[in-house]
mmCIF file of the N, C-alpha and C atoms, coordinates in Angstrom:
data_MODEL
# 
_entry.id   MODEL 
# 
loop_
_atom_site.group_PDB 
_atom_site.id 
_atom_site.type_symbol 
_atom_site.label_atom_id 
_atom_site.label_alt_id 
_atom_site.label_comp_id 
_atom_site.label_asym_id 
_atom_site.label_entity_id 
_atom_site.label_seq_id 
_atom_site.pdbx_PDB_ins_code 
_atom_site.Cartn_x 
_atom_site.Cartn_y 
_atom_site.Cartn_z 
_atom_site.occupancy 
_atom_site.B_iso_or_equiv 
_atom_site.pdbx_formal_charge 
_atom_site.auth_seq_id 
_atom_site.auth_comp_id 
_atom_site.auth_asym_id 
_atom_site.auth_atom_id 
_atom_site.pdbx_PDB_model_num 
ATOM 1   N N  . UNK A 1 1  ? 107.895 94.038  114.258 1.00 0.00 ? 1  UNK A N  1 
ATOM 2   C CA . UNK A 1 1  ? 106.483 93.847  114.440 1.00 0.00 ? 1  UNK A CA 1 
ATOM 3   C C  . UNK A 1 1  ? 106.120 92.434  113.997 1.00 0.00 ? 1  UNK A C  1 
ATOM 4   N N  . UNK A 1 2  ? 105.625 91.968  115.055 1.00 0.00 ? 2  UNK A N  1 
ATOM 5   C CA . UNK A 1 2  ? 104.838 90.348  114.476 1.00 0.00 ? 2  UNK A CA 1 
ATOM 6   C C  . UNK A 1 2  ? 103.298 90.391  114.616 1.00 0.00 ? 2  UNK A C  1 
ATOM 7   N N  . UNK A 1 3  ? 102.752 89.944  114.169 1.00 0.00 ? 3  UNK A N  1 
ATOM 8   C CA . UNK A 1 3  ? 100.901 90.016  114.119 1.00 0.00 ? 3  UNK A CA 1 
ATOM 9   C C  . UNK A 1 3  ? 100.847 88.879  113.031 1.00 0.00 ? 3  UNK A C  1 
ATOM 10  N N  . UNK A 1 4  ? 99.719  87.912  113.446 1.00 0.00 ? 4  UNK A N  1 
ATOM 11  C CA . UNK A 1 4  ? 99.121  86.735  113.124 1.00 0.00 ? 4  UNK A CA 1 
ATOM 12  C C  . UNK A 1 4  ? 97.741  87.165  112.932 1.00 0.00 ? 4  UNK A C  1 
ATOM 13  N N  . UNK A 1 5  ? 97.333  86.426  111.824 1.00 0.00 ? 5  UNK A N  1 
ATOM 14  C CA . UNK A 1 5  ? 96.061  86.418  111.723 1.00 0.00 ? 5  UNK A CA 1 
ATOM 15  C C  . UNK A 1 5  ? 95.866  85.089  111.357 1.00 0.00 ? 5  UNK A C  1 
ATOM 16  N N  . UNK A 1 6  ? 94.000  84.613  111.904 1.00 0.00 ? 6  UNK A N  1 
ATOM 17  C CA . UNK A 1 6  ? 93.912  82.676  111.381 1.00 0.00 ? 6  UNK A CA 1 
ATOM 18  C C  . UNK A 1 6  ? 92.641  82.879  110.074 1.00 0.00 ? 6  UNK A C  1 
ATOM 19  N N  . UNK A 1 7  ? 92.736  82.102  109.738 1.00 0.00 ? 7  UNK A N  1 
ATOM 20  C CA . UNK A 1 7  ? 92.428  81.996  108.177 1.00 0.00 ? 7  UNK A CA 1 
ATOM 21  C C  . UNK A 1 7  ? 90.667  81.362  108.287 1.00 0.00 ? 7  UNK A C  1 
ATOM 22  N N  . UNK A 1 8  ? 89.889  82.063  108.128 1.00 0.00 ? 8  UNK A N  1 
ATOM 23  C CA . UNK A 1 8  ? 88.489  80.994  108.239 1.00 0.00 ? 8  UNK A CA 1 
ATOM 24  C C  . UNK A 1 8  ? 88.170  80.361  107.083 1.00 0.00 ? 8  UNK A C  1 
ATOM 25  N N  . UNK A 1 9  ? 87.116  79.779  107.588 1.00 0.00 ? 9  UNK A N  1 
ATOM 26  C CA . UNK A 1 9  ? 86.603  78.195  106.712 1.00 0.00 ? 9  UNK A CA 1 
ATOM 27  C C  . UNK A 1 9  ? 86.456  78.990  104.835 1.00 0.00 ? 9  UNK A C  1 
ATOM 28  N N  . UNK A 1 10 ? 85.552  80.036  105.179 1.00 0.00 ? 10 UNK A N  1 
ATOM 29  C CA . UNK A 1 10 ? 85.614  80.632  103.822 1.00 0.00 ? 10 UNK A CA 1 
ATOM 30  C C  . UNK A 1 10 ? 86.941  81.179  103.147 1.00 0.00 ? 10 UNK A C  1 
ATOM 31  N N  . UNK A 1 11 ? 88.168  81.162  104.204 1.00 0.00 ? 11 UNK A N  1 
ATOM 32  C CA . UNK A 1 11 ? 89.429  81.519  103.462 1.00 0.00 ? 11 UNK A CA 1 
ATOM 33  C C  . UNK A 1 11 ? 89.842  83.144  103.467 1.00 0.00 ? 11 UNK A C  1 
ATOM 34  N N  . UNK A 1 12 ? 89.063  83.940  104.610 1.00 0.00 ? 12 UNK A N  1 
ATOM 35  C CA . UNK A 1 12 ? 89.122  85.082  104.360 1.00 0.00 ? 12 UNK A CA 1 
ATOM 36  C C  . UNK A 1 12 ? 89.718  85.039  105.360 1.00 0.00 ? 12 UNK A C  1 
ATOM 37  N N  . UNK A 1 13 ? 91.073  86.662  105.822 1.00 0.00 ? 13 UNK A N  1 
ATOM 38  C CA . UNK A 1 13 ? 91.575  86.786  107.198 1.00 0.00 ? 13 UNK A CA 1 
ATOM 39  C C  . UNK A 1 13 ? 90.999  88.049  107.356 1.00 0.00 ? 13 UNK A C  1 
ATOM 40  N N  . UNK A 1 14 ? 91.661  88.450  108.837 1.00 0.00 ? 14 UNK A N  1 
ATOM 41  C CA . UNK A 1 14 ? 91.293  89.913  109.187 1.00 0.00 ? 14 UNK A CA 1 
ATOM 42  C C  . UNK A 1 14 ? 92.655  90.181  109.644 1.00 0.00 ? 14 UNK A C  1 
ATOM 43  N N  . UNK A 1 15 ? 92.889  91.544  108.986 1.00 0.00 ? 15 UNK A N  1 
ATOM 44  C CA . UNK A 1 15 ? 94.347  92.012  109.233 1.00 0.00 ? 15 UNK A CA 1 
ATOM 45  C C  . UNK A 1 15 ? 94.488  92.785  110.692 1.00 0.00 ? 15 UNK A C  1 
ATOM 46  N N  . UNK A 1 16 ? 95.084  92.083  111.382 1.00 0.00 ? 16 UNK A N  1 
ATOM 47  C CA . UNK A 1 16 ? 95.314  93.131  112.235 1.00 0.00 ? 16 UNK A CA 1 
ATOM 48  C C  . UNK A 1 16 ? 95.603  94.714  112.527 1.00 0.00 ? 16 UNK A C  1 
ATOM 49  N N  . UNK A 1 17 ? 95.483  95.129  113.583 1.00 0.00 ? 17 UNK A N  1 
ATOM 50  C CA . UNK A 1 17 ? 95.240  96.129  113.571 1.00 0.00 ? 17 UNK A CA 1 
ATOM 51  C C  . UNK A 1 17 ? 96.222  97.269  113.193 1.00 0.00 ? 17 UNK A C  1 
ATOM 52  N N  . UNK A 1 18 ? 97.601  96.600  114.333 1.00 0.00 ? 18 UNK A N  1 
ATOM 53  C CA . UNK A 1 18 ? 98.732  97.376  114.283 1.00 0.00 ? 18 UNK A CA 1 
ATOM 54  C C  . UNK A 1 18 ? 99.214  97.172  113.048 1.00 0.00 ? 18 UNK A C  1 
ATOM 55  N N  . UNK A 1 19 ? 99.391  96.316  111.684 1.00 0.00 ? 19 UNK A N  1 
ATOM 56  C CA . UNK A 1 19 ? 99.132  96.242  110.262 1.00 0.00 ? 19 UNK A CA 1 
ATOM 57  C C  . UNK A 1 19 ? 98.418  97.441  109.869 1.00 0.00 ? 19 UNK A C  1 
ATOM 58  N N  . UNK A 1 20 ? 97.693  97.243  109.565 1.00 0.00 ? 20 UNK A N  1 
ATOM 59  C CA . UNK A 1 20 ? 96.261  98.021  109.208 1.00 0.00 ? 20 UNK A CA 1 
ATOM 60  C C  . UNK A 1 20 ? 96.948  99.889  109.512 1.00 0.00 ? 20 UNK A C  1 
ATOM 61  N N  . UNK A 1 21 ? 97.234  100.313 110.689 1.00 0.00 ? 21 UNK A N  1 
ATOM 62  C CA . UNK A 1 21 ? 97.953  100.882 110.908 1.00 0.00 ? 21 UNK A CA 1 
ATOM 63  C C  . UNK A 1 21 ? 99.020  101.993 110.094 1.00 0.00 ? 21 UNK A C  1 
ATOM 64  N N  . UNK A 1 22 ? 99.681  100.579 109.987 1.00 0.00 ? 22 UNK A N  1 
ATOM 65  C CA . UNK A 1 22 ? 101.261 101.178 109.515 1.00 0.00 ? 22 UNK A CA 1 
ATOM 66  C C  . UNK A 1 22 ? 101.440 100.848 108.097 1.00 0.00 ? 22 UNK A C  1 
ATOM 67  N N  . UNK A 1 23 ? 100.496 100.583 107.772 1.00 0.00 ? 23 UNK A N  1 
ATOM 68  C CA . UNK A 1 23 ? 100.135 100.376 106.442 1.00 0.00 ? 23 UNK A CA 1 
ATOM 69  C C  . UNK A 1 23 ? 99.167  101.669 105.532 1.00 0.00 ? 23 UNK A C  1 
ATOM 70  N N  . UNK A 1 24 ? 98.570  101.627 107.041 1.00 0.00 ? 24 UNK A N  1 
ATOM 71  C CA . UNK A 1 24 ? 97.255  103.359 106.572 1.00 0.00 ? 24 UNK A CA 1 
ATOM 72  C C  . UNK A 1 24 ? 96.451  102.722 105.706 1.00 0.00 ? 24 UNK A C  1 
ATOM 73  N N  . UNK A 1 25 ? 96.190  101.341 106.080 1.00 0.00 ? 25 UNK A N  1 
ATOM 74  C CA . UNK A 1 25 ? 94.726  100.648 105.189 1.00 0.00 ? 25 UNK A CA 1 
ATOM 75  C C  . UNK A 1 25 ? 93.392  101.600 105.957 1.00 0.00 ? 25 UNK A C  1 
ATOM 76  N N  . UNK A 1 26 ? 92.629  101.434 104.516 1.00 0.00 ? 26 UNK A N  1 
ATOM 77  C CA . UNK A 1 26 ? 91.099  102.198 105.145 1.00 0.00 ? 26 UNK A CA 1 
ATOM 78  C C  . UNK A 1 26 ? 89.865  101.464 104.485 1.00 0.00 ? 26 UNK A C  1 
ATOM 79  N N  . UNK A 1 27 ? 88.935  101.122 105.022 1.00 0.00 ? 27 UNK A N  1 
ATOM 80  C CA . UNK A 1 27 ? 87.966  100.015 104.409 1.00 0.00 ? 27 UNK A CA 1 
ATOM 81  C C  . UNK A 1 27 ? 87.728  100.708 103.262 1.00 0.00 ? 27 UNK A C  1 
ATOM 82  N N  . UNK A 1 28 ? 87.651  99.816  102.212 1.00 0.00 ? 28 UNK A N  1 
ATOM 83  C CA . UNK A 1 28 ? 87.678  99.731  100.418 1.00 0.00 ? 28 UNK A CA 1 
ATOM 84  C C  . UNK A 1 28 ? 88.819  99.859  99.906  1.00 0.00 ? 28 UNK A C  1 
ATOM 85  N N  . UNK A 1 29 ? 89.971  99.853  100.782 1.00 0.00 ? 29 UNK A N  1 
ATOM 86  C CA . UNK A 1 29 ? 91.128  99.655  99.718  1.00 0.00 ? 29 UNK A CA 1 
ATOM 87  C C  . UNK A 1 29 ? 91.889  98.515  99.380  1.00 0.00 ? 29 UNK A C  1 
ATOM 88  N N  . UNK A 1 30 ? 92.302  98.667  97.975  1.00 0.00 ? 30 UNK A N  1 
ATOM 89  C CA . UNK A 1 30 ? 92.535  97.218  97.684  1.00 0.00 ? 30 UNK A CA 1 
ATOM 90  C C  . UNK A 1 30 ? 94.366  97.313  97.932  1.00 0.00 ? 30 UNK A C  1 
ATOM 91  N N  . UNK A 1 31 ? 94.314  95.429  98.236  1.00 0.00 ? 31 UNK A N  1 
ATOM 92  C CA . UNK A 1 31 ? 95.684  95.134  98.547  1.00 0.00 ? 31 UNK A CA 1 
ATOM 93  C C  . UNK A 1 31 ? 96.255  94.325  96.949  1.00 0.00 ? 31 UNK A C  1 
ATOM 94  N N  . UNK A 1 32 ? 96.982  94.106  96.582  1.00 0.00 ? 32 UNK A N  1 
ATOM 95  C CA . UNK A 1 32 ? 97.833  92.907  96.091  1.00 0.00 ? 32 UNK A CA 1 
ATOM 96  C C  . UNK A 1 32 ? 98.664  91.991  96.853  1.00 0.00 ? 32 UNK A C  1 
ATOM 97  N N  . UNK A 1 33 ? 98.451  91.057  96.400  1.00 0.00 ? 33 UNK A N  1 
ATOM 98  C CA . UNK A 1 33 ? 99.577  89.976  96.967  1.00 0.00 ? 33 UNK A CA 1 
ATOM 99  C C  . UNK A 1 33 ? 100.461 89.407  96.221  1.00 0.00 ? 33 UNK A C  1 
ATOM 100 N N  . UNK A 1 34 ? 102.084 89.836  96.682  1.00 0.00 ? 34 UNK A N  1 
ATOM 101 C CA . UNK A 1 34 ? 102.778 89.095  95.450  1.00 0.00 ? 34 UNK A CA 1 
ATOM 102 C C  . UNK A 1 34 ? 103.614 88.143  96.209  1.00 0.00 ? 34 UNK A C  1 
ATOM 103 N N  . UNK A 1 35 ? 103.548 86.784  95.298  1.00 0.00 ? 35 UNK A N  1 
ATOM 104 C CA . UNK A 1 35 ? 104.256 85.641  95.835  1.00 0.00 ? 35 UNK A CA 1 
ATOM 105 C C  . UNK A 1 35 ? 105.776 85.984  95.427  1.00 0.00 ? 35 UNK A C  1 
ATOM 106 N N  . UNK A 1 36 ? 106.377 85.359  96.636  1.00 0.00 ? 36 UNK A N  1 
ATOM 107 C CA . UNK A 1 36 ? 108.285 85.645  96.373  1.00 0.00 ? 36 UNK A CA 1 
ATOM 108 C C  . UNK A 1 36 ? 108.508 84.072  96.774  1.00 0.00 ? 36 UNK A C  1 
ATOM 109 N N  . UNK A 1 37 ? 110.034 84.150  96.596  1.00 0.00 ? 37 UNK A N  1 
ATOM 110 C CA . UNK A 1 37 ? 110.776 83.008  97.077  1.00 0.00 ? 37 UNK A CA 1 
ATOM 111 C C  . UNK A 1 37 ? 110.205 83.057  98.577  1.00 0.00 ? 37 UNK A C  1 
ATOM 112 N N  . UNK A 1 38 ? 110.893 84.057  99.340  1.00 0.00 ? 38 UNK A N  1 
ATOM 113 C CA . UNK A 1 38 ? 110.620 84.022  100.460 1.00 0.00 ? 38 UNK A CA 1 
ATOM 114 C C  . UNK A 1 38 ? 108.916 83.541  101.341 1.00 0.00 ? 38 UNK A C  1 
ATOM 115 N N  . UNK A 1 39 ? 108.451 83.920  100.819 1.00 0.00 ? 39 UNK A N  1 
ATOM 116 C CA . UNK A 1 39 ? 106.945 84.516  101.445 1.00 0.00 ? 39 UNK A CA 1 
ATOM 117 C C  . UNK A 1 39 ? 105.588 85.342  100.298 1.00 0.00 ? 39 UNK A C  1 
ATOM 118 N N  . UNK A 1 40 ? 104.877 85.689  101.335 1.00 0.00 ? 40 UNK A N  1 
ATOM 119 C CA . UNK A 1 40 ? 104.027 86.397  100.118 1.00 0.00 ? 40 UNK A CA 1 
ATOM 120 C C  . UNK A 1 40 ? 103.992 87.715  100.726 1.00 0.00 ? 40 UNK A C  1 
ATOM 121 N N  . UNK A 1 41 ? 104.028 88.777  99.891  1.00 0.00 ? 41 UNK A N  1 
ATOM 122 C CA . UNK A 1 41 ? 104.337 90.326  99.685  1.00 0.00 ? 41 UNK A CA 1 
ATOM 123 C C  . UNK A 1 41 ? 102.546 90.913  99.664  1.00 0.00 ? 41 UNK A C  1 
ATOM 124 N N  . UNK A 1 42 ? 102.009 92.255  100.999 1.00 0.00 ? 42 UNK A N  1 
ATOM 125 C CA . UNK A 1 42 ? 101.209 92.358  100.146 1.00 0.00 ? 42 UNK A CA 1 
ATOM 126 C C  . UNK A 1 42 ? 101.002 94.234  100.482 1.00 0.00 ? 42 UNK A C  1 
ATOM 127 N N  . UNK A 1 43 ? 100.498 94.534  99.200  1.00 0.00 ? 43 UNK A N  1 
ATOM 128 C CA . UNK A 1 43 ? 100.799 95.904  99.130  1.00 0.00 ? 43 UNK A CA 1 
ATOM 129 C C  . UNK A 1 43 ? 100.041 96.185  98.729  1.00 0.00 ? 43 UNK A C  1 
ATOM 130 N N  . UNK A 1 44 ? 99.471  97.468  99.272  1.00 0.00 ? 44 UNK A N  1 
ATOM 131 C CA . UNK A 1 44 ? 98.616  98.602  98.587  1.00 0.00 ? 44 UNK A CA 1 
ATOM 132 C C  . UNK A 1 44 ? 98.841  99.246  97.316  1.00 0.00 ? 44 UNK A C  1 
ATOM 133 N N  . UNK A 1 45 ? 97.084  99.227  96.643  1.00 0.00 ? 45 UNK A N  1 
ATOM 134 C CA . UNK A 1 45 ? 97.170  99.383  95.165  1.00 0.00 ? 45 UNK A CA 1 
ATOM 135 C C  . UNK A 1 45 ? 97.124  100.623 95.136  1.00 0.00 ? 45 UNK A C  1 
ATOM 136 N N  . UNK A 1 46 ? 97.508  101.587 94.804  1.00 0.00 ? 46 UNK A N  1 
ATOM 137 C CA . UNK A 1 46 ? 97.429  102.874 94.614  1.00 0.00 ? 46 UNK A CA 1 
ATOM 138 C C  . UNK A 1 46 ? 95.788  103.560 93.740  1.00 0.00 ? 46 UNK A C  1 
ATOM 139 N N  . UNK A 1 47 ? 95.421  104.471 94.476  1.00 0.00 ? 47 UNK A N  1 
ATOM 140 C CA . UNK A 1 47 ? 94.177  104.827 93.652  1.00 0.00 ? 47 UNK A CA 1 
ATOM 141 C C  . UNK A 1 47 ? 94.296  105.777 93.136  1.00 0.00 ? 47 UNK A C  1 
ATOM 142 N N  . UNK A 1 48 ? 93.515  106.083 91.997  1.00 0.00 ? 48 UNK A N  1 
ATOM 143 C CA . UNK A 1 48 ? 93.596  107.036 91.077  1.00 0.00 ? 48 UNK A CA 1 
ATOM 144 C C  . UNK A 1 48 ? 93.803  108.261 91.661  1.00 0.00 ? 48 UNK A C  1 
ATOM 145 N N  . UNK A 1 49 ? 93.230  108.946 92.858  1.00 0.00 ? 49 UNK A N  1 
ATOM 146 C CA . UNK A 1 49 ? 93.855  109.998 93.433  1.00 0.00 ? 49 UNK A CA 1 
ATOM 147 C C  . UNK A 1 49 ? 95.061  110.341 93.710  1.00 0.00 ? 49 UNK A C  1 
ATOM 148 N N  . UNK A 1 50 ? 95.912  109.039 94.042  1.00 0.00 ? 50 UNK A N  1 
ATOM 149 C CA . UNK A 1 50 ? 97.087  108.564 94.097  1.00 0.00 ? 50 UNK A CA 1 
ATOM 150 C C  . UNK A 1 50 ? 98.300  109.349 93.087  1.00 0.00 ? 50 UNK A C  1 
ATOM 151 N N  . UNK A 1 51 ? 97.197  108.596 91.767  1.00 0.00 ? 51 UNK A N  1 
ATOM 152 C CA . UNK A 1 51 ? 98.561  108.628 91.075  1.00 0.00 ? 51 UNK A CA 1 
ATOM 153 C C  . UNK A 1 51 ? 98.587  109.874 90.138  1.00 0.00 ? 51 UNK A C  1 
ATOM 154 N N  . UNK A 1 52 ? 97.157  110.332 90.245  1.00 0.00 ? 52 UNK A N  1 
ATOM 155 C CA . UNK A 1 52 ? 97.153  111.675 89.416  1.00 0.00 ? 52 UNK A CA 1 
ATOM 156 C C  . UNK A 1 52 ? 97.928  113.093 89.865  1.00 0.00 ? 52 UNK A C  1 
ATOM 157 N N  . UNK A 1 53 ? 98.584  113.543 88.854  1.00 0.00 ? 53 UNK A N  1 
ATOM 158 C CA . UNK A 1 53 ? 99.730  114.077 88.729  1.00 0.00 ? 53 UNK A CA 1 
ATOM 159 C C  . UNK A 1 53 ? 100.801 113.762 89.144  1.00 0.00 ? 53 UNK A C  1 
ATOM 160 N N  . UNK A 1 54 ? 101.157 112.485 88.516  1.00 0.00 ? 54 UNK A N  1 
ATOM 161 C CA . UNK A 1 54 ? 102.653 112.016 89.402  1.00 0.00 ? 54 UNK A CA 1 
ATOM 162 C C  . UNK A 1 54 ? 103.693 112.690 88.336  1.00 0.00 ? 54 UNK A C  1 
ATOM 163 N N  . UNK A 1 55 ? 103.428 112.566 87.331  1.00 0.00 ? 55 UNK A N  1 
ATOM 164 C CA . UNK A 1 55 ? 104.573 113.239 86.201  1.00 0.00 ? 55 UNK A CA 1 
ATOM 165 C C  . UNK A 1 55 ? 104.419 114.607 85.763  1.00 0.00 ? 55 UNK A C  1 
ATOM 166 N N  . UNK A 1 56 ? 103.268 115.236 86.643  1.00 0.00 ? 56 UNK A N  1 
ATOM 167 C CA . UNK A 1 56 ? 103.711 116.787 86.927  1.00 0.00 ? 56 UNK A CA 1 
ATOM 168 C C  . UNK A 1 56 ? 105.041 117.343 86.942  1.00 0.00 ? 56 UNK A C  1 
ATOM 169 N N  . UNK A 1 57 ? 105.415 118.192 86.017  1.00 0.00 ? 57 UNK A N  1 
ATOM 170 C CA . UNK A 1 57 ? 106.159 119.126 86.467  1.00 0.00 ? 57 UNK A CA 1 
ATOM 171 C C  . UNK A 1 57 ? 107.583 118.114 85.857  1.00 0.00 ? 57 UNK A C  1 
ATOM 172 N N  . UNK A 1 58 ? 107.197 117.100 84.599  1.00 0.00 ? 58 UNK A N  1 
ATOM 173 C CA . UNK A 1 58 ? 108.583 116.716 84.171  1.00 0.00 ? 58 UNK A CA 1 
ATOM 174 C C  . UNK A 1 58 ? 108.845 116.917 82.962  1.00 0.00 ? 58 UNK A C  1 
ATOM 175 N N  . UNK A 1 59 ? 109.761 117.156 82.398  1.00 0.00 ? 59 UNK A N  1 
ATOM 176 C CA . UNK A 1 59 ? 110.371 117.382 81.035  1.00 0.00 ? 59 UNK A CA 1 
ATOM 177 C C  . UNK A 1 59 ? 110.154 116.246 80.318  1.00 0.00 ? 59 UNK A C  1 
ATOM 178 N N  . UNK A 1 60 ? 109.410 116.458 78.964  1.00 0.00 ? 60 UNK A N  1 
ATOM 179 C CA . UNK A 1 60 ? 109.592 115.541 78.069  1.00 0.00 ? 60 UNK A CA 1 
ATOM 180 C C  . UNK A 1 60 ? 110.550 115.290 76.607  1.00 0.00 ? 60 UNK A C  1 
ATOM 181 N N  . UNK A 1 61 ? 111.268 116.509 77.378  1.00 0.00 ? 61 UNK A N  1 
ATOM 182 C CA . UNK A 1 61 ? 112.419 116.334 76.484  1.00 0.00 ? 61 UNK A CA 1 
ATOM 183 C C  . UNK A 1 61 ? 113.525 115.955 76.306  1.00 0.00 ? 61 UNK A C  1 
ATOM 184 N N  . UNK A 1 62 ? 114.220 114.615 75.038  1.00 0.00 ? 62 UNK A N  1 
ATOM 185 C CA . UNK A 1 62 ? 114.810 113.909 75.209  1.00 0.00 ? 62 UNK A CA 1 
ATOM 186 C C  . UNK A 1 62 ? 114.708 113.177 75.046  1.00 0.00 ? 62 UNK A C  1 
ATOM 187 N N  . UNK A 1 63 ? 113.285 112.218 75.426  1.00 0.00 ? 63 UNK A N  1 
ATOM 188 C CA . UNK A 1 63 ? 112.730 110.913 75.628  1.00 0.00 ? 63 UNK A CA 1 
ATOM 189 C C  . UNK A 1 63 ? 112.895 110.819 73.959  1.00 0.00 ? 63 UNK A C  1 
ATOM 190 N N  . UNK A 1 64 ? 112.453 109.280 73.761  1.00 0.00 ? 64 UNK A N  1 
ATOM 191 C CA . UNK A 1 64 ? 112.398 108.492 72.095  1.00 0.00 ? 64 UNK A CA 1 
ATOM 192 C C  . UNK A 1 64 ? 110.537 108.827 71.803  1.00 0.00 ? 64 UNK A C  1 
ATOM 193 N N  . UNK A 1 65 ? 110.671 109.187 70.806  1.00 0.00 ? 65 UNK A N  1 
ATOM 194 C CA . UNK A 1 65 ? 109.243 109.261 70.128  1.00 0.00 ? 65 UNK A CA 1 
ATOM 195 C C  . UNK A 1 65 ? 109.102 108.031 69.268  1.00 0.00 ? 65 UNK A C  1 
ATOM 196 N N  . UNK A 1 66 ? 107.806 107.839 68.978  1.00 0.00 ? 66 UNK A N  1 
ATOM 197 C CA . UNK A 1 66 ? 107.550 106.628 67.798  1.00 0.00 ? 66 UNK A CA 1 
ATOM 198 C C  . UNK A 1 66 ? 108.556 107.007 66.789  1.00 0.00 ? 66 UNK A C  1 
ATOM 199 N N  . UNK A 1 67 ? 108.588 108.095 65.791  1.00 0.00 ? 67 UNK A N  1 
ATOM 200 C CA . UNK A 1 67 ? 109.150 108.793 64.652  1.00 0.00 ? 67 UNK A CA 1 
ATOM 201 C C  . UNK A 1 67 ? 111.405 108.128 64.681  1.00 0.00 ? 67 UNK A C  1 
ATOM 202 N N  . UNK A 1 68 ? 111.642 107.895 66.028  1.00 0.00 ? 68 UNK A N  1 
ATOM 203 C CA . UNK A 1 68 ? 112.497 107.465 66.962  1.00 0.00 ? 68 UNK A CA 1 
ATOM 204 C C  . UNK A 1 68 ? 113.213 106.024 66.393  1.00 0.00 ? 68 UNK A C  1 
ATOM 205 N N  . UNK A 1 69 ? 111.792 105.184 66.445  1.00 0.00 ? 69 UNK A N  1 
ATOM 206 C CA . UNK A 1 69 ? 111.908 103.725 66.246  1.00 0.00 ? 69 UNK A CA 1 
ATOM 207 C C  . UNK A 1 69 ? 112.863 103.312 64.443  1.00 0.00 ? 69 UNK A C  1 
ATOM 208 N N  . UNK A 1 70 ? 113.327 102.290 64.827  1.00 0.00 ? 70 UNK A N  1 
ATOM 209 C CA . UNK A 1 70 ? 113.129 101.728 63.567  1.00 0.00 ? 70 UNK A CA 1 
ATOM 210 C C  . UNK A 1 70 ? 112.276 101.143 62.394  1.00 0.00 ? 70 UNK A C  1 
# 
């Protein structure tokens, strides 16, 4: 997939569509952009709906407690 977007005077783009897409952007969600060697990276921020209950259903046993530390 290739898609261009041009950059206006105020510096804002518009993402194309087929992006937008395959990405499953929906107006108000936020992106990040992370700079690489290569290029710049940009990815969807996860929203709190997202991430609630991601560690459902895991054992916390095992892990280091403060009591743990030196």
């Amino acid at each position: 997939m290739t898609a261009t977007a041009t950059v206006s005077s105020e510096f804002q783009i518009s993402i194309p569509k087929e992006v937008r897409d395959r990405m499953g952007l929906r107006p108000g969600r936020k992106v990040a952009f992370i700079a690489t060697i290569e290029g710049t990276l940009m990815v969807p921020v996860p929203g709190r709906e997202e991430i609630a209950g991601m560690a459902r259903g895991t054992n916390p046993e095992g892990y280091r407690d403060r009591n743990d530390r030196y």
